[in-house]
KESEVEX-749916 format. One record per residue: x, y, z of N, C-alpha, C in turn; residue number from 1. Coordinates in pm, whole numbers, plus 50000, padded with zeros to 5 digits. Example, Ala and Ser with C-alpha at 12.3 -4.5 7.8 and 13.67 -1.06 7.14 Angstrom:
REM residues 2
    nxx    nyy    nzz   caxx   cayy   cazz    cxx    cyy    czz    n
  51319  49431  50780  51230  49550  50780  51320  49670  50780    1
  51285  49775  50708  51367  49894  50714  51290  50003  50787    2
This chain:
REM residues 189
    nxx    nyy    nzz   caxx   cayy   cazz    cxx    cyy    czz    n
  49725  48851  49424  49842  48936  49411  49968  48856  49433    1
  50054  48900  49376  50210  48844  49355  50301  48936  49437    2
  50404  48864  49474  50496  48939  49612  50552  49042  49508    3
  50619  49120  49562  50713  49224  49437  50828  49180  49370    4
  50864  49079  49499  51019  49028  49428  51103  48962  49494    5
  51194  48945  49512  51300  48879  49589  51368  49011  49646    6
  51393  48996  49756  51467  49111  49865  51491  49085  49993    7
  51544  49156  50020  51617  49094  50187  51494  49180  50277    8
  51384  49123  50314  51305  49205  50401  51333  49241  50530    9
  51333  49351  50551  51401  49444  50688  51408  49344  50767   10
  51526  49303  50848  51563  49250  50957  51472  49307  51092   11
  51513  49484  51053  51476  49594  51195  51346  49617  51196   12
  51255  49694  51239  51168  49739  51198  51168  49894  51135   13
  51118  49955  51066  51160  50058  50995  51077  50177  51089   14
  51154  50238  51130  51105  50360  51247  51103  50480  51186   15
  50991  50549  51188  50947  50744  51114  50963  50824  51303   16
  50921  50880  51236  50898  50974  51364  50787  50976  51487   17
  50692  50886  51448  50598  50833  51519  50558  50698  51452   18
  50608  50618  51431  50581  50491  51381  50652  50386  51359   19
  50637  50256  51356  50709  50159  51334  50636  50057  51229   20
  50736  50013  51086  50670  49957  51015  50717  49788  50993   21
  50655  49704  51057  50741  49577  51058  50623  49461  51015   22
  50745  49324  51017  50673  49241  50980  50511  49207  51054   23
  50458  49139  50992  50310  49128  51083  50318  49006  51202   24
  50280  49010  51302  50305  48872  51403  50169  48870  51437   25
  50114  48738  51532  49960  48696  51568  49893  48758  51624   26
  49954  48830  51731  49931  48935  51822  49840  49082  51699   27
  49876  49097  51588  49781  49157  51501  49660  49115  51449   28
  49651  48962  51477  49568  48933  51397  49422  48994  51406   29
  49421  49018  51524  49254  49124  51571  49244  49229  51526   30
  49358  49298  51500  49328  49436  51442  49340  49461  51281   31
  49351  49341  51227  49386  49309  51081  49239  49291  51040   32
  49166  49230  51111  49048  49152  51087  48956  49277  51096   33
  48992  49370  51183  48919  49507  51194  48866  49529  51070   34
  49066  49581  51056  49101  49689  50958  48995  49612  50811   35
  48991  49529  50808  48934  49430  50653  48790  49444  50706   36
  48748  49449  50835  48596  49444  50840  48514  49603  50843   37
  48642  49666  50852  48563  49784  50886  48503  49831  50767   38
  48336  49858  50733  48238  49963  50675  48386  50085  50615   39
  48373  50209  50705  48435  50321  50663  48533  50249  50599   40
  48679  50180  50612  48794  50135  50510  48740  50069  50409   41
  48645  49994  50398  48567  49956  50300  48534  50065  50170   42
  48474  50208  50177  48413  50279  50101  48452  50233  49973   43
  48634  50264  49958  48603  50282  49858  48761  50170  49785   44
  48740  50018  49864  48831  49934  49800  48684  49817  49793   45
  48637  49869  49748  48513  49760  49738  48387  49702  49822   46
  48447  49730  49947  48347  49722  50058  48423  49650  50168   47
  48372  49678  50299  48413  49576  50391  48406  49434  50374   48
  48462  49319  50406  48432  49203  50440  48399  49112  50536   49
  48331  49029  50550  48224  49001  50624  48372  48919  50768   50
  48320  49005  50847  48410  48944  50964  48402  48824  51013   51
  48260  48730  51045  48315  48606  51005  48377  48502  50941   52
  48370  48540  50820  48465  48510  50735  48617  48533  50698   53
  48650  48658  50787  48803  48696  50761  48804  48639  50891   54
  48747  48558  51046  48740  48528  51127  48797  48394  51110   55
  48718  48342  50996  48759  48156  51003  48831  48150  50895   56
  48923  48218  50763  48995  48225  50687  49141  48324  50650   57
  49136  48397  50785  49286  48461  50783  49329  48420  50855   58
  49490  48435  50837  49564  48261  50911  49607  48357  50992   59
  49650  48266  51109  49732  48288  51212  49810  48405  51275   60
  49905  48429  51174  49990  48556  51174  49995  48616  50979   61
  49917  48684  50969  49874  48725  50810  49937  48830  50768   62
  49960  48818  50645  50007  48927  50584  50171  48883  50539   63
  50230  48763  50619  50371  48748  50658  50471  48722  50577   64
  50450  48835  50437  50524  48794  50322  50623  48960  50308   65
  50743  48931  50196  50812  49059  50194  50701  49175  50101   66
  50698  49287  50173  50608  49392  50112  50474  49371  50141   67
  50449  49363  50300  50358  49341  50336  50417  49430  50500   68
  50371  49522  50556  50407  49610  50644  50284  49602  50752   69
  50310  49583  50876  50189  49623  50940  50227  49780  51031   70
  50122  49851  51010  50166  50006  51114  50123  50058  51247   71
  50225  50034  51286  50287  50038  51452  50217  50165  51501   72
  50133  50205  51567  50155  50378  51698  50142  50312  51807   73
  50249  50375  51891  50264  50335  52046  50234  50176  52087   74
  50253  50063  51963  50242  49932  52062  50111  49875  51945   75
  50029  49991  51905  49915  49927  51859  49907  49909  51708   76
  49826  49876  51644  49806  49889  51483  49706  49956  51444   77
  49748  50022  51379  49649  50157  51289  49607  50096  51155   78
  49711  50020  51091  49683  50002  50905  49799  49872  50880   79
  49785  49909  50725  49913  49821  50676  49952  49925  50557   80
  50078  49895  50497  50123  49944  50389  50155  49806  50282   81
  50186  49836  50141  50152  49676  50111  50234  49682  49970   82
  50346  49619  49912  50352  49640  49748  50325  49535  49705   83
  50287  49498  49608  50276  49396  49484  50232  49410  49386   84
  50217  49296  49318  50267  49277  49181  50093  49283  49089   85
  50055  49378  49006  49923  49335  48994  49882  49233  48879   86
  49783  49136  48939  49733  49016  48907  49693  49070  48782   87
  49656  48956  48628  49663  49002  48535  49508  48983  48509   88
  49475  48917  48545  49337  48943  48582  49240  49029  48618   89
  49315  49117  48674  49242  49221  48773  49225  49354  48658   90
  49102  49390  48674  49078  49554  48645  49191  49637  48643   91
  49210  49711  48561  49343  49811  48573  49393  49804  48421   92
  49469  49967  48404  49540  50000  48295  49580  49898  48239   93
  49567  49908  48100  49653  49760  48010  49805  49822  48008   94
  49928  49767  48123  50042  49758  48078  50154  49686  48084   95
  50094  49550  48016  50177  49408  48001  50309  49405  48052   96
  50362  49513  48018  50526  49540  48042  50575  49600  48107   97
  50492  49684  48182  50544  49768  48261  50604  49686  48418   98
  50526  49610  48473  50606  49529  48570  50624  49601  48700   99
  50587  49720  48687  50623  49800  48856  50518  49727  48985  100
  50614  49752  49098  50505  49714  49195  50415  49824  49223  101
  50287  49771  49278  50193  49849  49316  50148  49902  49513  102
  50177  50011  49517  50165  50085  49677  50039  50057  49651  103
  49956  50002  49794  49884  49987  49908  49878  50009  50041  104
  49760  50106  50079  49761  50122  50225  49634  50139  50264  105
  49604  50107  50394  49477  50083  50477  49478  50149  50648  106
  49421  50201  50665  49446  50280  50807  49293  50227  50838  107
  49313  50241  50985  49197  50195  51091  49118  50389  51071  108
  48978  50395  51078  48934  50508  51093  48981  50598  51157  109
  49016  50516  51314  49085  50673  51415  49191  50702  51375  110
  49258  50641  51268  49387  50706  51231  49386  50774  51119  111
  49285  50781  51060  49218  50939  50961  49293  51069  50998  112
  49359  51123  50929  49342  51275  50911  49471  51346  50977  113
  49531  51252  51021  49703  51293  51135  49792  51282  51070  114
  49788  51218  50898  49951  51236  50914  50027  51110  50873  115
  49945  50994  50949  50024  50881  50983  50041  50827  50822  116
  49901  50799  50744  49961  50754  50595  50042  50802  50505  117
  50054  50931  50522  50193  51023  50435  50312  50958  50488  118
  50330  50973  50613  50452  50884  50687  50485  50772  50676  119
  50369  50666  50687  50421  50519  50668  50439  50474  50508  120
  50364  50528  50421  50404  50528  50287  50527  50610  50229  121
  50570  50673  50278  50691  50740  50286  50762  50678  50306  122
  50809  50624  50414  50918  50518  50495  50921  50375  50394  123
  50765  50340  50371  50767  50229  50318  50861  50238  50138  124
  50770  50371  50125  50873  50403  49959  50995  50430  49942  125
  51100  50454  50105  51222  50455  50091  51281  50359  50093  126
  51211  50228  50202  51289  50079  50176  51274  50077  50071  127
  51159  50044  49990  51091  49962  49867  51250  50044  49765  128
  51280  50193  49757  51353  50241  49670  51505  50144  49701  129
  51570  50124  49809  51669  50067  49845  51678  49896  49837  130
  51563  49845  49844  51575  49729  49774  51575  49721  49627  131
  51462  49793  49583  51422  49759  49441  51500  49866  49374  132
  51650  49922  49375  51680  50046  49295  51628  50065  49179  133
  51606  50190  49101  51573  50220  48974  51440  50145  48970  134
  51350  50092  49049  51202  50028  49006  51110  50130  49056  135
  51029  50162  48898  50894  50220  48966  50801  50181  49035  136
  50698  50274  49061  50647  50193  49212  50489  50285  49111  137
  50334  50188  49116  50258  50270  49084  50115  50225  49193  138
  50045  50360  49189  49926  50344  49293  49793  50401  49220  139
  49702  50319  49215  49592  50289  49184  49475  50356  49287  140
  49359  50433  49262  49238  50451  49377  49126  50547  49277  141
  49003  50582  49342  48919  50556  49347  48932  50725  49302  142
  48923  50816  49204  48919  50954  49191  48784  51054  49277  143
  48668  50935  49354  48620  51007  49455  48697  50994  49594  144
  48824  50927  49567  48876  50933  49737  48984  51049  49753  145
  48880  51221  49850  48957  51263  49737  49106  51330  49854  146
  49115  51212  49955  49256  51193  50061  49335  51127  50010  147
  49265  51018  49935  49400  50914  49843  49450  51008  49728  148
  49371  51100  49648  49398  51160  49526  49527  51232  49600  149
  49530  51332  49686  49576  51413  49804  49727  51352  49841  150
  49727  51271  49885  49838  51186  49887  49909  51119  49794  151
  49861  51100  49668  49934  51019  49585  50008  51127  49557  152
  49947  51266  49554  50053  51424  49501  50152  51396  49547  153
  50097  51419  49719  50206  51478  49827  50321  51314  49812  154
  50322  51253  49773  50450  51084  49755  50490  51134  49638  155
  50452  51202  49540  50530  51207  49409  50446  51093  49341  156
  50344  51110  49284  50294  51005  49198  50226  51084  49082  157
  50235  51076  48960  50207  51167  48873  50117  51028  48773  158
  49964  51105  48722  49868  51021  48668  49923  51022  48529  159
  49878  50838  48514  49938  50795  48373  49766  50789  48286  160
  49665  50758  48372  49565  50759  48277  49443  50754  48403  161
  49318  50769  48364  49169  50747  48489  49120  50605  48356  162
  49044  50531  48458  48994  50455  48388  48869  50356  48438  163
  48754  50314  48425  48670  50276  48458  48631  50124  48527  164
  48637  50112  48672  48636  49960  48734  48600  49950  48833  165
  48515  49825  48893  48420  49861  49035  48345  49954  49043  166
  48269  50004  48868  48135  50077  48944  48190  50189  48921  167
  48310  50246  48914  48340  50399  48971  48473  50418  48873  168
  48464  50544  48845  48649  50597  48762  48766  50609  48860  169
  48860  50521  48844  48953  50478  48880  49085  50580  48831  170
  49209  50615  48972  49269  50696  48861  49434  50611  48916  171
  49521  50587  48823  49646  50522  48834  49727  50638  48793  172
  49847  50624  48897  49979  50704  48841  50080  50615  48891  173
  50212  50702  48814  50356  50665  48904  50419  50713  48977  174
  50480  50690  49023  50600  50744  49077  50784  50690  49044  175
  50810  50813  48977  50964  50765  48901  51047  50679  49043  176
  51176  50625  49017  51249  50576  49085  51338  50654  49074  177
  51363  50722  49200  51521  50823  49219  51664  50690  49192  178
  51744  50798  49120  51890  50727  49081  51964  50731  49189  179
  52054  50661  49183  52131  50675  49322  52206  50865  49318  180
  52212  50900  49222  52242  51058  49248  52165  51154  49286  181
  52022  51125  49334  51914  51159  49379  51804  51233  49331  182
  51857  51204  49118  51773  51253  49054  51662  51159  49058  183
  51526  51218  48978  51445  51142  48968  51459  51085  48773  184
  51429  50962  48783  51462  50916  48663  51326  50953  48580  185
  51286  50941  48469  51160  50978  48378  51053  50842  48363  186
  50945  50910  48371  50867  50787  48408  50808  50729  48250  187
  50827  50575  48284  50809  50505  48137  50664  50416  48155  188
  50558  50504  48025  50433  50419  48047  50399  50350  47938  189
C-alpha cells in the first residue's frame, strides 16, 4: 500500500468523545502485534498472522507514516484507523482513475460492539476531509461482515459495485467529499 498523499499530519492528537487518534509510538508495539495476531480480527481480512513473525518483522514503532492512526481508550490501544492508496496489484474494482484513498480499520475484540469504530472513523474522515478537500475516500469489506456492511451506511458510504476476492464477495463503496459549503459533492465512479 501507498501513503495517500502529502499532508501536514496532525501535530495534536485528534480527540472524539472517548478517544484519541494519534501517531503510533513503541510503547504500541505489543498491542499492534495483537491486533494483527488476533484469530477473531483475522475472520474476515484474510486471517490472522502468525505472531512470531509479526514478532521478528514489525519494526520498532510501526505504522509511523501520515494516514496511519493508532486508537487511544483511556491510555490503551483498541485498533488502528488507516487510509491509502490501493496497490494495483491487489484484488479490487477495476478503477485506474479513480485515485481515492481507501478507509481501514481494525479494533482489538473487547472493543466490539461500543461504538468506538463509528467514532474513530468518523474523526479520522474529518481530518482526512480537511487535508485532502474535495477527495473521495472509498472502503472495501467482506459482504458477510455484516458490522462493517453496518458501518460503511452509518459514515456515508454508498456501494459502487460487490465483487469476487479472497474466497468470498467483496462489497466496495464511496463516500462523496463534502464542499467547503457543506454540501456533499456527487460521487464519480
Amino acid at each position: 500500500m501507498t501513503e495517500p498523499g502529502p499532508a501536514a499530519w496532525p501535530a495534536d492528537p485528534i480527540r472524539t468523545e472517548r478517544l484519541v487518534l494519534r501517531q503510533s509510538e513503541a510503547r504500541d508495539r505489543a498491542a499492534l502485534v495483537e491486533l494483527f495476531a488476533s484469530p477473531e480480527v483475522g475472520t474476515y481480512i484474510g486471517g490472522a498472522r502468525p505472531r512470531d513473525e509479526l514478532e521478528r518483522t514489525m519494526p520498532e514503532v510501526p505504522g509511523r507514516r501520515p494516514g496511519f492512526f493508532v486508537v487511544d481508550l483511556d491510555g490503551a490501544v483498541i485498533g488502528i484507523v488507516t487510509f491509502d492508496r490501493r496497490a494495483p496489484e491487489r484484488p479490487g474494482p477495476s478503477r485506474p482513475d479513480a485515485g481515492e484513498a481507501w478507509l481501514g480499520y481494525l479494533l482489538l475484540p473487547e472493543a466490539w460492539g461500543r461504538g468506538y469504530a463509528a467514532e474513530a472513523c468518523a474523526a479520522a474522515l474529518g481530518w482526512f476531509a480537511g487535508a485532502f478537500p474535495g477527495e473521495q475516500v472509498a472502503l472495501c469489506t467482506r459482504t458477510a461482515n455484516d458490522r462493517a456492511m453496518r458501518l460503511a451506511a452509518k459514515l456515508g458510504f454508498t456501494e459502487v459495485e460487490r465483487f469476487e476476492a479472497y474466497g468470498a464477495e467483496q462489497w466496495f463503496g464511496v463516500r462523496s467529499p463534502v464542499t467547503p459549503s457543506g454540501r456533499v459533492r456527487a460521487a464519480v465512479s
